[in-house]
N, C-alpha and C positions, 0 to 999 in steps of 0.2 A: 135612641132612647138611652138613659145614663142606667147604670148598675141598679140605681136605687129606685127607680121606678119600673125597671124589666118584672113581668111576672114571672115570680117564683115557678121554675119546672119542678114537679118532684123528683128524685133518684132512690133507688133502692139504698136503704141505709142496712149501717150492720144489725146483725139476727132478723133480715129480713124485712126490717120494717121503713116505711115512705118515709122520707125525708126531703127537708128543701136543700137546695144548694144554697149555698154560703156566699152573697154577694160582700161587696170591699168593708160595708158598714160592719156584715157579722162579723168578718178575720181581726175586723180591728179593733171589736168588741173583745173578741176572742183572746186575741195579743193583749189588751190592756191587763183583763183579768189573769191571765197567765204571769205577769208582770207584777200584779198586786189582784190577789184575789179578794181584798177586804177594800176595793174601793165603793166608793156607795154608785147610785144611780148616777145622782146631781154632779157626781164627779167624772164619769165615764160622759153623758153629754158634754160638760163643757172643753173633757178634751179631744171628743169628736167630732165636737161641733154639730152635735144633732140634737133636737126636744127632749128633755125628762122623757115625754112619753115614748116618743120613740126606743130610748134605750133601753128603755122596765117594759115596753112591748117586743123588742129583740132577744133580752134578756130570758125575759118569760120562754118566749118560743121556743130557744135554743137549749133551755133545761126543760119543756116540754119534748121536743124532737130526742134529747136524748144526748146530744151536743155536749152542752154540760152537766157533767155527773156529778158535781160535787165541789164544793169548797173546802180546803182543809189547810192546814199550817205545813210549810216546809221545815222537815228539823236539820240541824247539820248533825250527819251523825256522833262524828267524833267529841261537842263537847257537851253529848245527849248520850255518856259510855258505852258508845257501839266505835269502839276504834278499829277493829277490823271487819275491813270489807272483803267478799270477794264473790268473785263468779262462778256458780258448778254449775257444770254443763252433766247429765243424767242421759246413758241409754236405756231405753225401759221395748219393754215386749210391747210388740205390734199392740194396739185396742187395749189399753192401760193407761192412758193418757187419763180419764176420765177419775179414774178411782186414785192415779198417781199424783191429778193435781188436786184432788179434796183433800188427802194428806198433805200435800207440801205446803196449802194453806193455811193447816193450823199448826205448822211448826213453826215455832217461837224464830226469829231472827229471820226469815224468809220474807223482804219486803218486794219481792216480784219475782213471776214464775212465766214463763213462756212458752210452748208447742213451738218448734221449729221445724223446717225443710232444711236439711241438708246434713253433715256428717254426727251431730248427734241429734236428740228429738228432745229436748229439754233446756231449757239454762234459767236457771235463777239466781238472782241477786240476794245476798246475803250479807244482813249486818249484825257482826257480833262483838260483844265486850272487849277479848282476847282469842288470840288463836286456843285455846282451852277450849273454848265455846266452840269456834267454828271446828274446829276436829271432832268433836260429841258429834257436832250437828249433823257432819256429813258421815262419819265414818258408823255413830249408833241410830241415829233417827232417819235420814235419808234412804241409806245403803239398806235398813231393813224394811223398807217398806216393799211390798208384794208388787212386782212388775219393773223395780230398778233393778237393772243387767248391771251396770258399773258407772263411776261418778269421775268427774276429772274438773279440778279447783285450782283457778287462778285468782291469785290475793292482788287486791286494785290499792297501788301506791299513790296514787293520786288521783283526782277525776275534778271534772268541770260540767258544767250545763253552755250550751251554746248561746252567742252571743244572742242570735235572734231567733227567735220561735217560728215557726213555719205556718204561724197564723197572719203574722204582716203583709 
């Protein structure tokens, strides 16, 4: 039986909820739009080689399942005046994660925040104007917030996105 006629198992998706696994058509659905998320249907069939229907039937599903969250524009940050980048990583008190990451959401220049396992419990990415900005950010907004123990910033001199996406 080929991938695309196998029926769908369900798996436990994240927060719990059923989801299908993801046979060759989704990932490459997946990969296309990660690539260009403003392609249309008629364009994602022709270069999958599968029906309109099919693809606005996969499509659908996979932002019904949960799959896809969202379409949005990639900006570069630097000539979007966020020229400094950098990483802080946050020790915070045991069972503070919760109220540590509602504040770190609404801090201005915080564009990803993350729960970790291992030498500290926090790291977020941070894009700001100038180092001006990012020193406010960690050392007045960060640092006082209720359950940050201490913060440690590495500035990112360059960065890349991978050649191929992990949906291919």
């Amino acid at each position: 039986m080929s991938q695309e006629t196998q029926p769908e198992a369900p798996v436990t998706g994240g927060a719990g909820r059923m989801a299908r696994r993801l046979d060759d058509v989704d990932r490459r659905i997946l990969d296309a739009l990660v690539r260009d998320g403003r392609a249309s249907i008629r364009t994602l069939a022709e270069q999958l080689h599968i029906s309109r229907t099919n693809a606005y039937a996969r499509v659908e599903r996979l932002i019904r399942d949960g799959v896809i969250t969202g379409f949005r524009a990639r900006v570069a940050p630097e000539p979007a005046g966020l020229g400094t980048s950098a990483y802080v990583s946050l020790t915070i008190e045991q069972n503070t994660w919760r109220e540590v990451s509602a504040r770190l959401a609404r801090i201005r220049y915080v564009e990803h925040a993350a729960l970790l396992g291992g030498d500290h419990d926090v790291l977020a990415l941070v894009r700001a104007p100038d180092n001006a900005a990012l020193r406010d950010l960690v050392l007045n907004q960060v640092q006082s917030i209720p359950g940050v123990l201490s913060t440690r910033t590495w500035l990112v001199f360059e960065e890349f996105d991978g050649v191929d996406t992990p949906w291919a």
